[in-house]
Backbone as a ProteinNet text record, in pm:
[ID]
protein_1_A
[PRIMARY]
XXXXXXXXXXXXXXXXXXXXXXXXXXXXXXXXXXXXXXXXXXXXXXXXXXXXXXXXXXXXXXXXXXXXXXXXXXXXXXXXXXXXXXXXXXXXXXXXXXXXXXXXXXXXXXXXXXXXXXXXXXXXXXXXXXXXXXXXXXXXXXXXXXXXXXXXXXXXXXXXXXXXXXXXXXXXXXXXXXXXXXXXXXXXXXXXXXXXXXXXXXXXXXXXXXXXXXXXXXXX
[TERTIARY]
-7691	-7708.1	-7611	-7541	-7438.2	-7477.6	-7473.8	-7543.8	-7459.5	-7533.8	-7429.7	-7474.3	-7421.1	-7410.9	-7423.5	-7524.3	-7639.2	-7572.4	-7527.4	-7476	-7535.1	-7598.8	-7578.7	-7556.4	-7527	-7479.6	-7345.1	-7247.8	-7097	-7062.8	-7148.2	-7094.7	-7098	-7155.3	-7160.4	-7038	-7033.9	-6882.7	-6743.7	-6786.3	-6650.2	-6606.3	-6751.6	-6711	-6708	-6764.8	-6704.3	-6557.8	-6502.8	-6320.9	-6292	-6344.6	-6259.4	-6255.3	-6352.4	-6340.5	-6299.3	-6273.5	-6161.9	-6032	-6023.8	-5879.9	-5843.7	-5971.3	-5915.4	-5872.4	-5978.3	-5936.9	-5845.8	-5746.4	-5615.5	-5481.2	-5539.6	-5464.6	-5448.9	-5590.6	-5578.6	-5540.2	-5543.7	-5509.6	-5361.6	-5280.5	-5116.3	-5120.4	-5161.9	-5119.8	-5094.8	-5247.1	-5299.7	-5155.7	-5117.8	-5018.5	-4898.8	-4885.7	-4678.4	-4706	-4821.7	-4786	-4815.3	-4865.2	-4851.9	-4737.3	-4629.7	-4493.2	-4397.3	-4436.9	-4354.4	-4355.9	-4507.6	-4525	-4589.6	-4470.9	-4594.8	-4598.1	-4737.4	-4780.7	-4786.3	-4827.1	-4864.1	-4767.5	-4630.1	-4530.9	-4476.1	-4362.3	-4315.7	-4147.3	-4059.5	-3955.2	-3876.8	-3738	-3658.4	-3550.5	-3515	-3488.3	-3381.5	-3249.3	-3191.3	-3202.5	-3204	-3177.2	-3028.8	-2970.3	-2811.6	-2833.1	-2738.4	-2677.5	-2556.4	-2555.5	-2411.5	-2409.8	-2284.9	-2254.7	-2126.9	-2138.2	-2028.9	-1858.8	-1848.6	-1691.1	-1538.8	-1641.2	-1632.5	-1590.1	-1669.7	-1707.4	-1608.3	-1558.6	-1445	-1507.5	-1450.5	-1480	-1320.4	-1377.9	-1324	-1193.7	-1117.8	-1050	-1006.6	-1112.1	-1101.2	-959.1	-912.5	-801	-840.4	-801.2	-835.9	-723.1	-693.3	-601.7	-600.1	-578.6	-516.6	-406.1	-443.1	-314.5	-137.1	-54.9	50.7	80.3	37.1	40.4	-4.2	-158.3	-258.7	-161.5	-163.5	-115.1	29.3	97.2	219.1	155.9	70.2	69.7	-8.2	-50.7	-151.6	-83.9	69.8	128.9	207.6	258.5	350.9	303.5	106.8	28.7	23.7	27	30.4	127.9	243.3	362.5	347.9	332.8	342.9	217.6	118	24.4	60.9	163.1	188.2	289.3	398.8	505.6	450.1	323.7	272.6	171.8	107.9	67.4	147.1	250.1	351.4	439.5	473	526.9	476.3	364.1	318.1	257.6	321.6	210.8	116.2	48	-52.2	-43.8	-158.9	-174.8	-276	-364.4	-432.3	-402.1	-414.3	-372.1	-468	-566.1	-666.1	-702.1	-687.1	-607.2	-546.3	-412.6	-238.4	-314.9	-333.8	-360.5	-492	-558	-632.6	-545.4	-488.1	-408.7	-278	-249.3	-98.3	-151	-252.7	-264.8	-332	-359.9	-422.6	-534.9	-637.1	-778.2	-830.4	-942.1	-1029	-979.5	-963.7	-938.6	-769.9	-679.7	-517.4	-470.5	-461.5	-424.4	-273.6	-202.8	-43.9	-80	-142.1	-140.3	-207.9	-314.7	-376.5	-286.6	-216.3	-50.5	30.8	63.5	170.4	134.8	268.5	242.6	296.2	254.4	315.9	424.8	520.8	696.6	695	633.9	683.1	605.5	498.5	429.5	453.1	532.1	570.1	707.5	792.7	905.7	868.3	730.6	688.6	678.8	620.8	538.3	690.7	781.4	901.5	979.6	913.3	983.2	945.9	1079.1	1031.5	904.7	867.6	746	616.9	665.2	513.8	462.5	569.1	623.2	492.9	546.9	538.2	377.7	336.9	204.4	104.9	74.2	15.8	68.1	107	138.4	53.1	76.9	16.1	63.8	71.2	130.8	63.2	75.4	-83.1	-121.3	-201.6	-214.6	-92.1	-58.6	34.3	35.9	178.2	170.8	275.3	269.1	369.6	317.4	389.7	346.5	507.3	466.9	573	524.8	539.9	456.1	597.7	513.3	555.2	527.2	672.6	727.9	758.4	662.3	752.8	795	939.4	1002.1	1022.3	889.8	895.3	817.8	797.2	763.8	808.5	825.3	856.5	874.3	1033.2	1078.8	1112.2	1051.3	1058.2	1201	1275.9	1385.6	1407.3	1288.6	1220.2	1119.2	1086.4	921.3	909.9	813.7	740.6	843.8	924.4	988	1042.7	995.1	1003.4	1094.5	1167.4	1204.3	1138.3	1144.5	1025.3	1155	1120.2	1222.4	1133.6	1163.3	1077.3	1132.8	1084.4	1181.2	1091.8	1143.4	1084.5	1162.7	1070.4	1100.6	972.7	1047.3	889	929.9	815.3	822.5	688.2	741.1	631.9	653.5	611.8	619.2	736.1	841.3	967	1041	974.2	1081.6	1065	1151.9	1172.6	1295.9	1277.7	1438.6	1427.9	1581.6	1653	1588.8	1555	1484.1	1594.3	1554.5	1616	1558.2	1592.1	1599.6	1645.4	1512.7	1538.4	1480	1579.8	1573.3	1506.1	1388.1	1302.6	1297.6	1322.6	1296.9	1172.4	1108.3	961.3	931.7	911.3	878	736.4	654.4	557.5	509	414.3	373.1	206.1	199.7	98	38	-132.9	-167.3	-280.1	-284.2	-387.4	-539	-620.8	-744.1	-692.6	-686.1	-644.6	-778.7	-763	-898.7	-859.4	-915.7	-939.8	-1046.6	-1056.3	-1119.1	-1244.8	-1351.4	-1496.9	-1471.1	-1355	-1386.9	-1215.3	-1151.9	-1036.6	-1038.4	-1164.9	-1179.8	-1175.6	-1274.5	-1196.5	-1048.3	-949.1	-833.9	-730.7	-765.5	-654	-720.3	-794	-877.4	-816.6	-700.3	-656.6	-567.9	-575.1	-504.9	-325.5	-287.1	-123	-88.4	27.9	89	233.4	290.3	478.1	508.3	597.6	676	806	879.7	1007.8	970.3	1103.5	1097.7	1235.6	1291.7	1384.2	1458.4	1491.1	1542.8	1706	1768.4	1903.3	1991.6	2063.4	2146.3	2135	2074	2006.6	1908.6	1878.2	1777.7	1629.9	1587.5	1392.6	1390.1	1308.7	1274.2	1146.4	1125.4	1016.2	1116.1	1256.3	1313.1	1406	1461	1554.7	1480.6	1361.3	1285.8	1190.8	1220	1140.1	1264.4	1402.7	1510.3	1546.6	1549.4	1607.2	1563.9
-5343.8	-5253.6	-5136.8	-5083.5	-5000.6	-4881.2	-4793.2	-4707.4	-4536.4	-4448.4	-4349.3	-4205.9	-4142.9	-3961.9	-3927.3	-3823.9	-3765.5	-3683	-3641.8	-3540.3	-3389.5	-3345	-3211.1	-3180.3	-3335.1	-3354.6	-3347.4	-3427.1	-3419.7	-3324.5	-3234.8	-3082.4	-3047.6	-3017.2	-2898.9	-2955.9	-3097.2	-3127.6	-3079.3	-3081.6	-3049.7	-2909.1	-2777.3	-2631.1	-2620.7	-2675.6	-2640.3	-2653.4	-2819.6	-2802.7	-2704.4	-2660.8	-2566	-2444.6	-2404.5	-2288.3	-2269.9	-2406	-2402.7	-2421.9	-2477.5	-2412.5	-2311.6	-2209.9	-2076.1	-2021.8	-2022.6	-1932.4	-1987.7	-2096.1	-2136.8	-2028.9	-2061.1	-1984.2	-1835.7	-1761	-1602.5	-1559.1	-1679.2	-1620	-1623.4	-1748.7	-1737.6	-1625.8	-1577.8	-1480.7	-1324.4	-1316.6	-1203.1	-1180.8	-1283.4	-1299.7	-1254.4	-1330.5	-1303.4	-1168	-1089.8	-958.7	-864.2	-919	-823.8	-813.4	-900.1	-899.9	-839.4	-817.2	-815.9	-673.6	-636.6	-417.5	-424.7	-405.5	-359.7	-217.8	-197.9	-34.4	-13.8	-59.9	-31.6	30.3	34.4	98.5	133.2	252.6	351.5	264.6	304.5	199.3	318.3	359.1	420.6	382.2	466.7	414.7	605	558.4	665.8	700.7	770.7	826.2	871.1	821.6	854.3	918.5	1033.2	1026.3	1050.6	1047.5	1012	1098.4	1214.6	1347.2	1293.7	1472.1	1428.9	1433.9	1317.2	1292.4	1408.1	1499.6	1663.2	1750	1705.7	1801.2	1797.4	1949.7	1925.4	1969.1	1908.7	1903.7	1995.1	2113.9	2158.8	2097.9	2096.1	1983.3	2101.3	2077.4	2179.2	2170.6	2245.8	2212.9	2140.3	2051.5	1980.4	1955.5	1938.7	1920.4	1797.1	1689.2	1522.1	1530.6	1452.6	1470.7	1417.6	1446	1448.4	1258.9	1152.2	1067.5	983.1	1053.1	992.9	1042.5	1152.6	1189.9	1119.8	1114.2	1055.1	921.3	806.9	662.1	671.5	787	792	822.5	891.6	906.6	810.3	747.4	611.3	465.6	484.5	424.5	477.2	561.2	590.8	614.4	589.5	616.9	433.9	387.5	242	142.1	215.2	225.6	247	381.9	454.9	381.1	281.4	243.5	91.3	55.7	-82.7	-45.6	20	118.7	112.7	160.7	217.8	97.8	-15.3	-109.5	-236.2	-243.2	-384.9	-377.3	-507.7	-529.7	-710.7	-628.5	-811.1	-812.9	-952.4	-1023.5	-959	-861.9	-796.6	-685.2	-670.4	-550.2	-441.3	-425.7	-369.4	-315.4	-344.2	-318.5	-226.4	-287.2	-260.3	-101.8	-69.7	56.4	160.4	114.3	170.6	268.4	187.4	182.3	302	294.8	343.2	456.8	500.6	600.1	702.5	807.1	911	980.6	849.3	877.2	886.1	822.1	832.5	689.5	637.4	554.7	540.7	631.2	618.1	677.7	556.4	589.3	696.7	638.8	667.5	825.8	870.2	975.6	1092.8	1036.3	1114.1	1128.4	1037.6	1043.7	1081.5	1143.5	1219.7	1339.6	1424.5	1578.9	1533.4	1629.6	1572.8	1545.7	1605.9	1600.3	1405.2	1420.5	1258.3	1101	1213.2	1119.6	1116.7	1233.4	1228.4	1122.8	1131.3	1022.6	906	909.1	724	638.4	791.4	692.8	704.9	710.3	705.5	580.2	514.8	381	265.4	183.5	110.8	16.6	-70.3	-81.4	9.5	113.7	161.9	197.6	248.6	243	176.9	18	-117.3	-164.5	-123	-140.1	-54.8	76.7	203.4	176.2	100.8	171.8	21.9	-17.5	-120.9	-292.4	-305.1	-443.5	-516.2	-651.4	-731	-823.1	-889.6	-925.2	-1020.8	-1074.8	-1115.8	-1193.4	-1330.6	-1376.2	-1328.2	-1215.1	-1155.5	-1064.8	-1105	-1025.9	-988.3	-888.8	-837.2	-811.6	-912.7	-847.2	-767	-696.5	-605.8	-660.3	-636	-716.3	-562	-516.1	-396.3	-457.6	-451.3	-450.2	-350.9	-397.8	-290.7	-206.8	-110.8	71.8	152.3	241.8	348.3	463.4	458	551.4	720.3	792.1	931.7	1004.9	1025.6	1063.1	1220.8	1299.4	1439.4	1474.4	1612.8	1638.7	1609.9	1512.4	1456.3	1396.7	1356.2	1275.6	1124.2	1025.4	913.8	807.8	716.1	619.8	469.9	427.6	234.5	181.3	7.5	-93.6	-188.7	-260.1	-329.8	-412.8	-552.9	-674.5	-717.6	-756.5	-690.9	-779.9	-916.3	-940.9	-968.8	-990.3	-1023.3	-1151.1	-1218.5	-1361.3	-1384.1	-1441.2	-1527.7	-1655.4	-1711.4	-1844.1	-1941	-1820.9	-1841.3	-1899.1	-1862.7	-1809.2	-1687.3	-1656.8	-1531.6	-1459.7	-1271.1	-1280.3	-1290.6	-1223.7	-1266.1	-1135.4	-1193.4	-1080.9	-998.8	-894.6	-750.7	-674.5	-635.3	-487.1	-392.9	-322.9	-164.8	-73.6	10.9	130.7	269.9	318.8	443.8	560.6	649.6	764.4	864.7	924.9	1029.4	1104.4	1223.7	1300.2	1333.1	1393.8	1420.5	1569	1625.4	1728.6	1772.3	1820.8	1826.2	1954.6	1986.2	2107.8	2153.8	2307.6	2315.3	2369.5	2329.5	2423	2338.2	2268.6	2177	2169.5	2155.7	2138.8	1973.5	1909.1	1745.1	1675	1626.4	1544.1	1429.2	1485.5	1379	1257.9	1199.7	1080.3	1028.4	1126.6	1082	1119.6	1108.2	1171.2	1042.2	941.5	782.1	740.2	750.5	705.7	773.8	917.8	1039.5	1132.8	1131.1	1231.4	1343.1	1337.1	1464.1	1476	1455	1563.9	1523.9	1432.9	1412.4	1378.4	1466.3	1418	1410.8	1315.6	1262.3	1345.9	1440.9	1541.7	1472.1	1348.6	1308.4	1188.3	1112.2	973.5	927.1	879.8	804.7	701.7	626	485.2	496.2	451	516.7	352.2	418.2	319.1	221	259.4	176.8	265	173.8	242.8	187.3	261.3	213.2	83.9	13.9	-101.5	-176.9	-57.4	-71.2	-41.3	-64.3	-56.1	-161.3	-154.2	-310.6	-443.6	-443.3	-510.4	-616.1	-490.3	-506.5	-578.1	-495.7	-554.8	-703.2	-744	-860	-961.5
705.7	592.6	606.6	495.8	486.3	519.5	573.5	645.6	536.8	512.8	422	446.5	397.6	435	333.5	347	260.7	153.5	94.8	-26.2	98.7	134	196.8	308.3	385.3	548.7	475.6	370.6	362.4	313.3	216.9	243.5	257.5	374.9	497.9	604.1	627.6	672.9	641.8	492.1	434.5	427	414.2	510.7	610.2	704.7	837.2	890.4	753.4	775	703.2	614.3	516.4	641.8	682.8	718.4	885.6	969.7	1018.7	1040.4	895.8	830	807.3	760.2	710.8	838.1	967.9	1069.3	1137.5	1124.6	1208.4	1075.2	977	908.5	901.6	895.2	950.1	1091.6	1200.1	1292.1	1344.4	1273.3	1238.2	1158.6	1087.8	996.5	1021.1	1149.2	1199.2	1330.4	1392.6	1527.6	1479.8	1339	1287.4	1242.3	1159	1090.8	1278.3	1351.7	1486	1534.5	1460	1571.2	1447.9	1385.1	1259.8	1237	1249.7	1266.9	1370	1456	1620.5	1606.3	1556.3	1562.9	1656.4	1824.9	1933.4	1975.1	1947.6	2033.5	1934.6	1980.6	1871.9	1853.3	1766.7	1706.9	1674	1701.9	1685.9	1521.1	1497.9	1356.2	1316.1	1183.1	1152	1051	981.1	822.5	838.5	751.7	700.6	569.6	519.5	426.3	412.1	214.5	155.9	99.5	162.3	100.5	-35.2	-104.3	-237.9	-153	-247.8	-205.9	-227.2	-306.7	-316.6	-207.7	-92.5	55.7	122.5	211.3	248.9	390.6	508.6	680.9	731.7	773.6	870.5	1004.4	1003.7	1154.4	1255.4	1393.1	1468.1	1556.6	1617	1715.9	1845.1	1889.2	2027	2057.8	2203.9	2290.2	2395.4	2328.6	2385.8	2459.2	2571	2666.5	2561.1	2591.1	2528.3	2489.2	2593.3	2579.7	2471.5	2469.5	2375.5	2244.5	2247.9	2089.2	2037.9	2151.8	2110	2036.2	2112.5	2069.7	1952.5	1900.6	1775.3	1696.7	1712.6	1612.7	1579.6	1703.1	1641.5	1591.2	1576.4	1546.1	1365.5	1377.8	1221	1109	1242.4	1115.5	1106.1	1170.4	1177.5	1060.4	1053.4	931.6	801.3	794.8	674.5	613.4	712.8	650.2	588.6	652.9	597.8	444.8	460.2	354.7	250.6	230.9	173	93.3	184.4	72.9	117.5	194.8	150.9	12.9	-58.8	-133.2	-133.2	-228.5	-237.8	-383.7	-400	-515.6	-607.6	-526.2	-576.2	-671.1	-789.8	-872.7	-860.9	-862.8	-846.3	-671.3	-594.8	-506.4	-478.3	-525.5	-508.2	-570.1	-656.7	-745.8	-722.2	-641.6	-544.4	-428	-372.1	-225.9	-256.9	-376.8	-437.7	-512.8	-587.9	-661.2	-591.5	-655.7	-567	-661.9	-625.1	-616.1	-464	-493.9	-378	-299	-196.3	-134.4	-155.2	-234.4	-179.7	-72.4	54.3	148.2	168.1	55.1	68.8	16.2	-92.5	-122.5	-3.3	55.7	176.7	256.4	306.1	381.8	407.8	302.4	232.4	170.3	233.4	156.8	-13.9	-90.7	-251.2	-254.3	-205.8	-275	-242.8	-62	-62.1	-139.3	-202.2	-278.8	-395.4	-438.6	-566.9	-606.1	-469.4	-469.5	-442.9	-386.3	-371.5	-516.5	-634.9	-756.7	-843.6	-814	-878.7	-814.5	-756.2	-755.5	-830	-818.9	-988.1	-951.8	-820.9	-788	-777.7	-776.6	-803.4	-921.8	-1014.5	-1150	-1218.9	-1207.4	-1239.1	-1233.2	-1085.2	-1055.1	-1093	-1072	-1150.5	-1279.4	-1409.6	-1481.3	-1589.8	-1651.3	-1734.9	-1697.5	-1525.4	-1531.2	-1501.3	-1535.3	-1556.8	-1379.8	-1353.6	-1229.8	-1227.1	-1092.4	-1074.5	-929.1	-920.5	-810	-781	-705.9	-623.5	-492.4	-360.8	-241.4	-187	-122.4	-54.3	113.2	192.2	321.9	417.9	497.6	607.8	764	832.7	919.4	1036.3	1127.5	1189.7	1321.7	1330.8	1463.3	1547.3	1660.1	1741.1	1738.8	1848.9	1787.4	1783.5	1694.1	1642.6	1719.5	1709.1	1830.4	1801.2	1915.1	1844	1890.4	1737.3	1724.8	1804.4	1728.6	1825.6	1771.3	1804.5	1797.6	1663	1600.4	1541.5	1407.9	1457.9	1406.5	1436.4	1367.9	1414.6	1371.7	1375.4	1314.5	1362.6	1230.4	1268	1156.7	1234.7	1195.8	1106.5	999.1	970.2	872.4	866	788.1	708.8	590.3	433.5	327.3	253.3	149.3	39.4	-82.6	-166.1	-246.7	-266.5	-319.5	-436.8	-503.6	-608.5	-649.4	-747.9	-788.4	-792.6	-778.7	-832.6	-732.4	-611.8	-473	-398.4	-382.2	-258.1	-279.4	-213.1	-224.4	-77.8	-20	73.8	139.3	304.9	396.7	452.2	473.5	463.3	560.9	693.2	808.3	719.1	724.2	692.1	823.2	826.7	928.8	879.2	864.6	795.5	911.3	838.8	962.7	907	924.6	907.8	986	890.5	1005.5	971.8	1019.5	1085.4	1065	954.1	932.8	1037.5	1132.3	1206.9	1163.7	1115.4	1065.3	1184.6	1205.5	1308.2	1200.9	1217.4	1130.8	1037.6	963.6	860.2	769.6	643.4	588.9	491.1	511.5	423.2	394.3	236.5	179.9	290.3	276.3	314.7	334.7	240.7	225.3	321.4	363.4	447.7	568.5	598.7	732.2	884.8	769.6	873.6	875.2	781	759	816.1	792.1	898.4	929.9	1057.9	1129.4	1157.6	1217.6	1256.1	1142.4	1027.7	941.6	909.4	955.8	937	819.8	792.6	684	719.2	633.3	615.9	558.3	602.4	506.1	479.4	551.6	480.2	525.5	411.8	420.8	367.6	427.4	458.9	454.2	399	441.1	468.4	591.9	634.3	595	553.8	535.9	381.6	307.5	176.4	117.9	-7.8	-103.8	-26.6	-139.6	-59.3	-114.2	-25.6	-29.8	-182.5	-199.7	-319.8	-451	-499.9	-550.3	-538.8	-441.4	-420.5	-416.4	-377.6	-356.3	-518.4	-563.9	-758.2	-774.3	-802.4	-868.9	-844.9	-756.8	-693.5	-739.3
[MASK]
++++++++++++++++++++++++++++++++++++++++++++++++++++++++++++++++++++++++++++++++++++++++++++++++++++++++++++++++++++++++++++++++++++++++++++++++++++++++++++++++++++++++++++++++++++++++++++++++++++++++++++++++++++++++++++

């Protein structure tokens, strides 16, 4: 004879699974939110903020052994000249990098006169001015480092052509000389304080022997 389970013996079976289901489930639940906020121990943590791009930082005088400062400067003229005429494919970019808003390196760089002769080349012209995106790069090639002619004047070597769809022109050694405006107590922009800490600016610029490269470079 088939032997069967009573209607209030199988559901009382069937809560006792339910409800040791629930407690395998609250007690995964209860274990991951314990590891997840361990109140028991204290948790170190920062608040940052984001001042206006307005704010101007003080640059105190400090004194780097002569070494350090030398390789930081021939580190940055070596920056400024890649800065300066690399370009990319990027227009938006390129016009970031080249104008003098917030993030133009070349303009932070540079005292005005030499930034004013940078945006007078027919590449920069061209790029700041209404030209549409484009496949054209010009990369930067420095030979060497940048040897100091005298106090804070440097010359860097660097081989330099630009190409697009078309082709290429023909690569070109140019010889640049710069000098080096160093300010003590200097006061600069919040937002150029990662890019040129201590304050340098290019008071000349150079190209010996030829025109600038952001001009011969367009034409060709």
């Amino acid at each position: 004879m088939q032997q069967r389970i009573e209607p209030p013996v199988l559901l009382s079976r069937l809560l006792m699974f339910v409800f040791a289901g629930t407690a395998v489930v609250l007690f995964v639940l209860f274990v991951t939110l314990g590891k997840m906020f361990p109140l028991d121990r204290p948790e170190v943590f920062f608040v940052t903020t984001r001042p206006a791009n307005s704010a101007i930082i003080q640059i105190s005088e400090m004194s780097p052994n002569a070494e350090s400062m030398d390789n930081y400067k021939r580190a940055f003229v070596m920056e400024y000249v890649r800065a300066r005429n690399e370009v990319e494919r990027n227009t938006s970019f390129m016009r970031t990098k080249w104008g003098n808003d917030v993030g133009g390196v070349v303009a932070a760089w540079s005292t005005p006169e030499v930034y004013s002769a940078f945006t007078k080349t027919s590449m920069v012209t061209a790029i700041l001015g209404s030209y549409p995106d484009f496949e054209f790069k010009c990369p930067v090639n420095i030979l060497g480092v940048p040897r100091a002619f005298r106090d804070n004047l440097y010359t860097v070597k660097m081989r330099y052509y630009c190409a697009d769809n078309s082709g290429q022109t023909a690569t070109t050694d140019y010889t640049i000389r710069i000098g080096l405006t160093v300010y003590d107590n200097a006061q600069i922009q919040w937002t150029e304080r990662l890019d040129n800490p201590l304050g340098l600016k290019v008071s000349t610029y150079t190209v010996e022997g030829g025109e600038d490269p952001l001009d011969t470079g367009y034409r060709q």
